[in-house]
NUPAKOL-776526 format. One record per residue (C-alpha): x, y negated, z negated. Coordinates in steps of 0.2 Angstrom, whole numbers, plus 5000, padded with zeros to 4 digits. Layout:
! residues N
XYZ;...
***
This chain:
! residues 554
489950914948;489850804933;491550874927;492150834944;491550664944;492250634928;494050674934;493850574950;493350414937;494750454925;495850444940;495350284946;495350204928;496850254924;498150224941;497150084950;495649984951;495349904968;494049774968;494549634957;493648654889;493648734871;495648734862;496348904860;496448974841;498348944837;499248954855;501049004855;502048964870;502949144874;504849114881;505249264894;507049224897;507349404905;506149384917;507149264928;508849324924;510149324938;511449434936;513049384943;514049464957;515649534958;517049444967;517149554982;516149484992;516449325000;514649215001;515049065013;513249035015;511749105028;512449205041;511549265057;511549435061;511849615051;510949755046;509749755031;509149945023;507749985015;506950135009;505150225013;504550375009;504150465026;502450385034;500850455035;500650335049;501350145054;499550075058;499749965043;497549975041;497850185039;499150205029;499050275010;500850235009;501450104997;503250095005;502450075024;501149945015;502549845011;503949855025;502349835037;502349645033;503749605043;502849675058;501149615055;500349455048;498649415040;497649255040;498349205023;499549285010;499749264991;501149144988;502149174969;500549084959;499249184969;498649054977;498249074996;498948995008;498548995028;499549115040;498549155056;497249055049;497548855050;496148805038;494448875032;493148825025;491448865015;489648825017;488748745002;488048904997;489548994996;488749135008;489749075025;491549075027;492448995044;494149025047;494848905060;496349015068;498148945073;498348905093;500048955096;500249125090;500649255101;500749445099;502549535104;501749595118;501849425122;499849415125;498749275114;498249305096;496549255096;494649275087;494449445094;495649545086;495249475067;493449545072;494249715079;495149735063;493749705052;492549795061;494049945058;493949925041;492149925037;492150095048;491450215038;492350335046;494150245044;495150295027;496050115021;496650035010;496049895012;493849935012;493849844994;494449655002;492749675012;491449765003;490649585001;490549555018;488849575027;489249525045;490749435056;490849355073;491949275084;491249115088;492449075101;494649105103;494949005087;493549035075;492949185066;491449165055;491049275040;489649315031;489449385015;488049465005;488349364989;489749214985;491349244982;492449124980;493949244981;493649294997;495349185003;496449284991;495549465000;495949395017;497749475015;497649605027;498549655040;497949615058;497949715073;497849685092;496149725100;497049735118;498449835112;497249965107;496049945121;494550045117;495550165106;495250265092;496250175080;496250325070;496750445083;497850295095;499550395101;500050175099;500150205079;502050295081;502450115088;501649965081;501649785085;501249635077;501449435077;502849455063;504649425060;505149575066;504649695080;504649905081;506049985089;506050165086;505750295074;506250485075;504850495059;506050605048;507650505043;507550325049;506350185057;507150025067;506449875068;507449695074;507249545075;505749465085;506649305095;504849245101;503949235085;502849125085;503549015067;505348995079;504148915095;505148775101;506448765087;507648875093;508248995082;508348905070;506548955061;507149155064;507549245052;509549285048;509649455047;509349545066;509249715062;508449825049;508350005046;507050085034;508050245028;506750395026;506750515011;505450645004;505250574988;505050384980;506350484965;507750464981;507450294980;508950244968;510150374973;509950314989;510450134983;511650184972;512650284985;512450134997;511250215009;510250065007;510249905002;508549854990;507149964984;505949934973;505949974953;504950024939;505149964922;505950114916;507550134928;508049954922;509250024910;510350104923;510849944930;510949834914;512549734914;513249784932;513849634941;513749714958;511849704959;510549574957;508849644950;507249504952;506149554939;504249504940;502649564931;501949694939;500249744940;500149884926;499349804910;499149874895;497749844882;496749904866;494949924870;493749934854;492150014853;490949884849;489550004844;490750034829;490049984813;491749924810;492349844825;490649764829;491349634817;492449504825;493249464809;494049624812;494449614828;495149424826;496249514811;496949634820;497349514835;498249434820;499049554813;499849654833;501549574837;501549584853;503349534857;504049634842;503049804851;504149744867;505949694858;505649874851;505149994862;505349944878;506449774879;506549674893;505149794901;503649674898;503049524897;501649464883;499749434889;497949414881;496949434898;497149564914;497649404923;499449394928;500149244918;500849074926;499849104944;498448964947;497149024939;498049044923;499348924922;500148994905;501049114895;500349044880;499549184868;498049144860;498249204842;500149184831;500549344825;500549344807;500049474794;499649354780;498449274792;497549434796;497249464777;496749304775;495249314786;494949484780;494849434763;494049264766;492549404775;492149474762;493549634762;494149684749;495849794745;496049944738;497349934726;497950114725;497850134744;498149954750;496750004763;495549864763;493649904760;491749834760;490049864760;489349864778;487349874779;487449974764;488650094765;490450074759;491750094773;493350084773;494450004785;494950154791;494950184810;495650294824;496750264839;496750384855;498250394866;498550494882;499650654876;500650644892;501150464888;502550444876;503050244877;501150224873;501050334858;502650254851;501850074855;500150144847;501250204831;502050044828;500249934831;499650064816;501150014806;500949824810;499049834806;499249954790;500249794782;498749704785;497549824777;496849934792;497250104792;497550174809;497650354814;498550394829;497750524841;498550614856;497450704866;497150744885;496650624895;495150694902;494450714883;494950564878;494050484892;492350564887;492450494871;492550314878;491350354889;490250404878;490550274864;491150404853;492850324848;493550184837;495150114847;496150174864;497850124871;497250104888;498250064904;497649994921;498049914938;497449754941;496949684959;497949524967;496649414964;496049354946;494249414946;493949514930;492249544930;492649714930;493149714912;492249584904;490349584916;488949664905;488449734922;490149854924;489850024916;491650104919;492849974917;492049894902;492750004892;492349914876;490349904879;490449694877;488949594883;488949394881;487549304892;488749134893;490349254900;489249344913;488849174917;490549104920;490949264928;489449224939;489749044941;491649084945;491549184959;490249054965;491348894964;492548854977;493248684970;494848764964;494948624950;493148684942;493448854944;495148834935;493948744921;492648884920;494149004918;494748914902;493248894894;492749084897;494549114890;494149034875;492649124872;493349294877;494849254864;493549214850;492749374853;494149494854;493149634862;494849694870;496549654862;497449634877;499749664875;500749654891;501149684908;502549794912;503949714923;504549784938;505849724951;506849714966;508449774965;509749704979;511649744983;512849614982;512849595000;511149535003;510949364998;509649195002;508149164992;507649344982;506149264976;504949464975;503549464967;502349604966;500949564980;502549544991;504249604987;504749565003;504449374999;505549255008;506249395019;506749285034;507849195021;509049325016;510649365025;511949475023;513749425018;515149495025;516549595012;518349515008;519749555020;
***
């Protein structure tokens, strides 16, 4: 059972994790021009401005199911947002913004949130959106019994009710002030469902929303239809001129995400998603357009506090020196990453920078270790000292994942940077359940770690005293719980953003986790869908009622 339960932990740490004014030491402002490259297109196709009409494709695995609340199925996740709508959504900085909500707002405590609900919305049915069908949909997701992925956004909320048609009132069992950004979620029609099982409903093979775009059909093996949805509720008594261009699309079915790009590259479809790791086979082709954005995969060093050795922040503030993080990317994997201290997605409103916190620089990392009270070994170049005692060496050891090669050359290259520096570093491969142990039980130096962040910028899960799997590194600082606390407390978005920094900065003073990058992925387009491509990874679909498809040269 505990082997068991060590697996399922493993798991969860290393795929996903679904929850969640002091100057800093010598910023440096972190250029990433690649990120927002546009490649041009080639000259066959004629691009005379937004068109109406045409047929957009995209690609899905097949569904498990098209009730957007069941599904386990990223692709469904994400196509399902032209269907359906939720009270607010993630704009680019992660900032929310309303949707089928016209306002909220919070009681002093921070315990009672009232979301004041749009009065014109109609579902395509044609019957009114109201109160009613927020309640039924949270009430679905709370069910124990229902499987979503979705049960994290409210597993702070303690009761709900629909005060009247336009107000639903929420109530939680402690503040948190990110309950806005967790509101996201996709809602469903009470009526439609009418008593149903949402669960077992025959009405999940054809769903209906208040989006964009309604269902048409689907034969569930090779192809879903949806079009255009002429009385949606943003184009009310503007014509058509708030619809969106394109009037048709078709999701093309395959068995396997892997299909994705032969499907795109044979022109079965028209976009699909991409991981860091295909861009290569698109690089300098003029034909496609690939929108590259941070994903939400970061990559960091945690260090075992309990270390004799790296329980010493001198250490740890030398080795934040002495890591070149943007030499690691231009190496081994350019163009595939962008630079970051924190598990916080840089430039969104909470973290309004790409600034890194310490300037890599070998001399400087001697410096501080020599300044400490280290001392080098002149025949080893290892640096050396007497630590309660005992003479140590600054010798240490770096665990990797054995099935992850980009990370074992990234870890190889941080031992080569730190070794010029003094501090010798052993590179370990070894299998992830084993290595996991040894984090777990505080019986490493160093591991090359990898995890998913949420969409909203709570990291308590890494830096609280109070998280025991996440907190890798064992840190406890009474002022950061506090911030931590106080964060998810405060709802003026100004203090909140202040907390933030100064927790930064203390957080960057310590060191407990030397945090590298975010991989980048992207959209990738055919040269005939054009408008504003402006992806990002909580909605790759951004801006979808501004894209349009061009016509080809006759």
């Amino acid at each position: 059972m505990k082997r068991k339960l060590l697996k399922i932990i493993a798991v969860l740490l290393c795929i996903n994790i679904f929850l969640t004014s002091c100057s800093l030491r010598d910023s440096v402002k972190i250029e990433e021009k690649e990120n927002n490259k546009e490649m041009g297109f080639s000259g066959d196709i004629m691009d005379k401005g937004p068109v109406r009409g045409g047929n957009l494709r995209l690609f899905s695995t097949i569904p498990d199911t098209l009730n957007p609340i069941l599904t386990q199925n990223l692709y469904v996740k994400d196509f399902s947002d032209m269907i359906f709508e939720g009270l607010v959504k993630l704009d680019k900085s992660k900032k929310p913004i309303p949707v089928l909500a016209d306002k909220w707002e919070v009681s002093q405590d921070g315990l009672t949130w009232t979301f004041y609900l749009r009065n014109d919305i109609i579902w395509q049915d044609g019957t009114p959106f109201a109160a009613e069908d927020v309640e039924f949909t949270l009430k679905n997701i709370q069910d124990p019994k229902v499987n979503t992925l979705y049960k994290k956004n409210v597993e702070d909320i303690s009761a709900f009710t629909a005060v009247n048609k336009g107000t639903i009132k929420i109530i939680l069992k402690k503040p948190n002030s990110f309950l806005a950004e967790l509101m996201t979620f996709p809602i469903l029609s009470k009526r439609h469902f009418n008593g149903e099982s949402i669960a077992a409903s025959k009405k999940n093979d054809a769903p209906m929303g208040t989006g964009p775009y309604r269902f048409v059909s689907s034969d569930g093996k090779t192809l879903i239809k949806l079009n255009l949805n002429e009385s949606w509720w943003r184009a009310a008594g503007k014509k058509e001129t708030a619809l969106p261009y394109i009037s048709d699309i078709d999701i093309v079915l395959n068995r396997s995400s892997k299909d994705a790009i032969n499907d795109f590259q044979d022109e079965r479809i028209d976009s699909t998603y991409l991981k860091n790791r295909d861009f290569s086979k698109f690089s300098g082709r003029s034909d496609v357009y690939l929108k590259k954005f941070p994903s939400n995969n970061y990559e960091f060093i945690s260090l075992n506090l309990k270390n004799a050795i790296l329980s010493d922040k001198v250490v740890r503030q030398a080795m934040a020196y002495a890591i070149d993080k943007v030499k690691l990317i231009d190496k081994i994997i350019p163009g595939e990453a962008i630079a970051a201290d924190l598990p916080v997605i840089p430039d969104t409103w909470l973290y309004e920078s790409n600034a890194l916190s310490y300037t890599a620089s070998a001399k400087s990392a001697r410096d501080l270790l020599l300044q400490n009270g280290w001392r080098e070994d002149l025949k080893t170049s290892t640096m050396y000292k007497s630590i309660g005692g005992v003479y140590r060496k600054l010798e240490l050891e770096m665990l990797v994942n054995e099935d992850n090669d980009v990370r074992f050359r990234v870890a190889e290259m941080i031992a080569s940077q730190l070794q010029a520096c003094g501090i010798t570093v052993k590179v370990t491969k070894m299998k992830w359940e084993d290595e996991f142990k040894k984090i777990n039980n505080k019986t490493y130096d160093m591991a090359l770690l990898g995890l998913s962040i949420p969409d909203y910028s709570d990291i308590s899960y890494a830096f609280s005293s109070d998280s025991y799997v996440f907190n890798t590194s064992g840190y406890k600082n009474p002022e950061v719980d506090g911030y931590l606390k106080q964060i998810r407390s405060e709802n003026d978005d100004s203090k909140k953003k202040s907390m933030f920094f100064n927790m930064r900065s203390i957080i960057s003073d310590e060191m407990p986790y030397i945090g590298l990058y975010f991989y980048n992925h992207a959209v990738l387009f055919n040269k005939r869908v054009r408008g504003d491509l402006s992806s990002y990874q909580w909605n790759k679909y951004n801006d979808i009622t501004k894209w349009y498809i061009t016509a080809p040269v006759r």
